[in-house]
C-alpha positions, -999 to +999 in steps of 0.1 A: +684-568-222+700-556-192+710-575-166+707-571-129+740-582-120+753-557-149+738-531-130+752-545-099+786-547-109+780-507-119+771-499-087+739-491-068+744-482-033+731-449-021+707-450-059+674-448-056+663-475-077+627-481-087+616-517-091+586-526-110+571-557-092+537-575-098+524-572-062+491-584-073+481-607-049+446-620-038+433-606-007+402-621+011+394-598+039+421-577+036+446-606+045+470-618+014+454-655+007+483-663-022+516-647-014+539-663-044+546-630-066+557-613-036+579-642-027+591-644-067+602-608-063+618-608-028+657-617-042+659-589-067+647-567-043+670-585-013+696-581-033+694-545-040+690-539-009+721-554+002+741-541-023+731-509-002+703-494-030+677-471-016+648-492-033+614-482-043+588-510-051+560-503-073+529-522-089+496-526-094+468-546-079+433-554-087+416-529-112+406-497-094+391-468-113+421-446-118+414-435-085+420-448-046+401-474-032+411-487+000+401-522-015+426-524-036+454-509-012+489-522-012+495-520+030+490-557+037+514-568+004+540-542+019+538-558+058+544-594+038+572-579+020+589-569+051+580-601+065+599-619+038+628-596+039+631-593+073+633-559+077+609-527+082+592-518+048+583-482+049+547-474+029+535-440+009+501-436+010+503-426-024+518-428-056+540-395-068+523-373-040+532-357-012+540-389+006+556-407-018+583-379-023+591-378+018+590-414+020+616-414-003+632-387+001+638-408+039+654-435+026+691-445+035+712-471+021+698-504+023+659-493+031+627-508+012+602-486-001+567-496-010+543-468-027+508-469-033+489-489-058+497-477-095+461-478-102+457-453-081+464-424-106+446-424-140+479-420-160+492-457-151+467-469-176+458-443-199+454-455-236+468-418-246+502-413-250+511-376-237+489-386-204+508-422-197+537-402-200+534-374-180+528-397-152+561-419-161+575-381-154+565-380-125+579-417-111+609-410-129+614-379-104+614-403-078+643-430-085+679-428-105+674-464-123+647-486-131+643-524-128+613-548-144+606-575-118+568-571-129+567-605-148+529-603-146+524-570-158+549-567-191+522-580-221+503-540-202+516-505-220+510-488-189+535-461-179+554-479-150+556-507-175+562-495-208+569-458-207+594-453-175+624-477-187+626-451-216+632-421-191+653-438-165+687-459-171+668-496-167+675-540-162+656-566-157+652-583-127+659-623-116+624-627-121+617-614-154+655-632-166+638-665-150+604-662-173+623-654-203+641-681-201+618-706-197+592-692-219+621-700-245+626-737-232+585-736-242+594-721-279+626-726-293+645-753-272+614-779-268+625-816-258+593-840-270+565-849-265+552-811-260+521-813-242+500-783-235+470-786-212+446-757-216+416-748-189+400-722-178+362-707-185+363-692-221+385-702-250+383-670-265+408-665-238+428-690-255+424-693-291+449-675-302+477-692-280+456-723-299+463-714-334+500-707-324+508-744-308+488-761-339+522-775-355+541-770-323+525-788-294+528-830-300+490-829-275+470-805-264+445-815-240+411-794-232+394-790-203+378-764-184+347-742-191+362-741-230+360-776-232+323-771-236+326-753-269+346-781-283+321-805-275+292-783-288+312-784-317+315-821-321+273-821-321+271-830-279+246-818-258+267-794-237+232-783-212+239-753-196+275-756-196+296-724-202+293-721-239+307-694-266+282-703-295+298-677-315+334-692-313+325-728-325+333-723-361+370-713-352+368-738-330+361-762-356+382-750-378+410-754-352+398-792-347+404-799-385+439-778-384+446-802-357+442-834-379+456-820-406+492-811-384+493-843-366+489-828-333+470-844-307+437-826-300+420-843-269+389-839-251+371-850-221+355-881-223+335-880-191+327-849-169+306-840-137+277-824-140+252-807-122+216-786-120+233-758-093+267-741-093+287-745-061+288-724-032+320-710-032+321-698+000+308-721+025+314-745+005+282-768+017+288-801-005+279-806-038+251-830-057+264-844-091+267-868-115+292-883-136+287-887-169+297-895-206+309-858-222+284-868-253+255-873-228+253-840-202+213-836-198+198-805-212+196-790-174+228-797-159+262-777-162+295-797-162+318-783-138+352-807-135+359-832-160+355-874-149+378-894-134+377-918-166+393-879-184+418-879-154+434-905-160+434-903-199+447-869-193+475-884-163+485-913-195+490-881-223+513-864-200+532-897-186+557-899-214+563-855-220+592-844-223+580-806-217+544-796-205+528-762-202+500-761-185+473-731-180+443-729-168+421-753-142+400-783-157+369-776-132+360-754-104+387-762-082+378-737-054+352-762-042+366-793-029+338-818-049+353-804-081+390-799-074+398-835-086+403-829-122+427-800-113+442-823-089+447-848-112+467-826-139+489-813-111+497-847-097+506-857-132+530-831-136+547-837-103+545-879-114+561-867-149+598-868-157+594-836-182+599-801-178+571-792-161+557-750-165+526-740-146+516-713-167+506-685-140+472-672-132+446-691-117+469-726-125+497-713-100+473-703-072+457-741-076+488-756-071+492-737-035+459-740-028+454-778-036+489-782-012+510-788-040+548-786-033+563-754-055+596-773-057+580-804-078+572-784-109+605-769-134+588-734-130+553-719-120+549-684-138+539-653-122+522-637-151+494-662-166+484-639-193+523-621-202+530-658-208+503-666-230+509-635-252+543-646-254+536-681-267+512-664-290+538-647-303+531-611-294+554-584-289+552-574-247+555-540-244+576-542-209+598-567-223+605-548-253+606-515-232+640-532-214+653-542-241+657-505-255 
């Protein structure tokens, strides 16, 4: 793979180089709520830049219909771009229109481009080949060389992703050099104990990373929505928790696979439960109970695990070496179930190990919970590009610069 300080060295200024970034930030309002991917792109595209490049940053955000929606706009990620560089961002209204070719075609030395969301135009996504490409023709027209930034984005075959590297002279970005590199601290340089913690709402979501870290990971500790399944598996009473029925014999299965490897397989012991899901917006307080994880009543959902799991949890990861950790343990948006979210993060920051906050809904906890970014080894940009990879998959963008 490429690198861009090989492509440096080469020589950029006056090229028009296109950078595929993962832009994909949450808006609320229209106003950017979690700003970290642009931030994790802004020194491959400062330094292009300066090296006097006439760069053009692309990506994707949200999941329009293959067709604009001012929802889904990428105006307010270009302002904060400029913000963070510190210098006028100039935005197409579209994506290989009209606009995009004469904002472009405007650029000197040094300028920042930002073109409309990807989404926009059917072809970014299209499953068929000859339609994918026809539109990587058409934002190959645009730039002279290509550079992956889009961390987030490379486990997609979409056309800025997967098909444009192939038509355009193309390295990888810091970004994408940084995730590679510690993905591989997570799979072929691991210092012990490994200890994964896995959350989020469905464990079909995570089964397959699952089966992968069965022989790898020393612990892995479940929490979450999934963690429900598990326990429905065990025989508990799970009420009206968040339950995939159909998913309990794999999950069994992985239970006894965990037993027979010798890897640690733990569960919550206590978790907070309650009749109503939280409001989410106004975030009126909550009513709940604590309770044992083999005694939720029949009408109640659990919605953070207890602070008896906390600290069990806190004690598994004490002594890590290396943790990964994806997905949050409870509904951490609402402040009366954030503490078993808080908990894991606090462990990691307390813990002497290489710490990896695996992307996703896990990295915008940690900002949103007021975590400090500087006392974890790495939080990913792309929560799903780094599960594939621990599963073991091929990612089409990775594999696309690497051609």
């Amino acid at each position: 793979m490429k690198t861009i300080d090989e492509l440096l060295a080469e020589g950029v200024k006056g090229k028009r180089v296109f950078v595929r970034a993962d832009l994909n930030v949450p808006l609320a309002q229209g106003s950017i709520t979690d700003d970290g991917r642009i931030r994790a792109v802004q020194p491959t595209i400062a330094k292009l830049a300066g090296a006097g490049a006439r760069v053009i940053v692309a990506s994707h955000l949200g999941r329009p219909k293959g067709a604009p929606d001012p929802a889904f706009s990428l105006a307010p990620a270009a302002k904060r771009l400029g913000e963070l560089l510190g210098a006028d961002v100039a935005f197409a209204t579209d994506t290989v229109g009209a606009s995009a070719k004469e904002i472009v075609a405007a650029l000197t030395d040094g300028q920042v481009a930002v073109i409309e969301n990807l989404r926009f135009n059917p072809g970014e996504t299209a499953k068929d080949d000859a339609e994918r490409g026809a539109f990587a023709d058409r934002l190959a027209e645009l730039a002279d060389v290509y550079v992956g930034d889009g961390f987030g984005a490379v486990h997609r075959k979409h056309a800025s992703v997967f098909d444009l590297p192939a038509r355009l002279p193309h390295a990888a970005g810091y970004l994408i050099a940084t995730e590679v590199g510690v993905l591989k601290k997570l799979t072929d340089e691991v210092k012990r104990p490994y200890v994964v913690v896995l959350g989020g709402a469905k464990v079909s979501d995570k089964l397959a990373v699952i089966d992968q870290l069965l022989g790898k990971a020393d612990r892995i500790l479940i929490g979450g929505g999934m963690a429900y399944t598990f326990l429905k598996a065990l025989g508990h009473e799970v009420g009206i928790s968040l339950l995939q029925e159909d998913q309990i014999p794999k999950v069994t299965e992985y239970m006894q696979r965990a037993k027979d490897t010798g890897v640690e397989l733990v569960l919550p012991v206590d978790v907070l439960v309650s009749k109503d899901f939280p409001d989410l917006k106004g975030k009126t307080p909550a009513v709940f109970d604590t309770v044992d994880a083999d005694g939720i009543p029949a009408d109640k959902e659990g919605l953070d695990i207890g602070p008896k799991t906390r600290e069990l949890y806190a004690s598994k990861i004490a002594d890590a070496g290396t943790v990964f950790w994806n997905g949050p343990v409870g509904v951490f948006e609402h402040p009366d179930y954030a503490g078993g979210t808080t908990a894991i993060a606090q462990a990691l920051v307390d813990s002497s190990a290489f710490t990896v906050v695996g992307g996703g809904d896990s990295a915008a906890a940690v900002r949103i919970l007021g975590f400090d970014e500087n006392a974890f080894g790495h939080i990913s940009t792309g929560g799903g590009a780094s599960l594939e990879y621990l599963e073991g998959k091929t990612l089409p963008g990775l594999a696309a610069l690497e051609g």
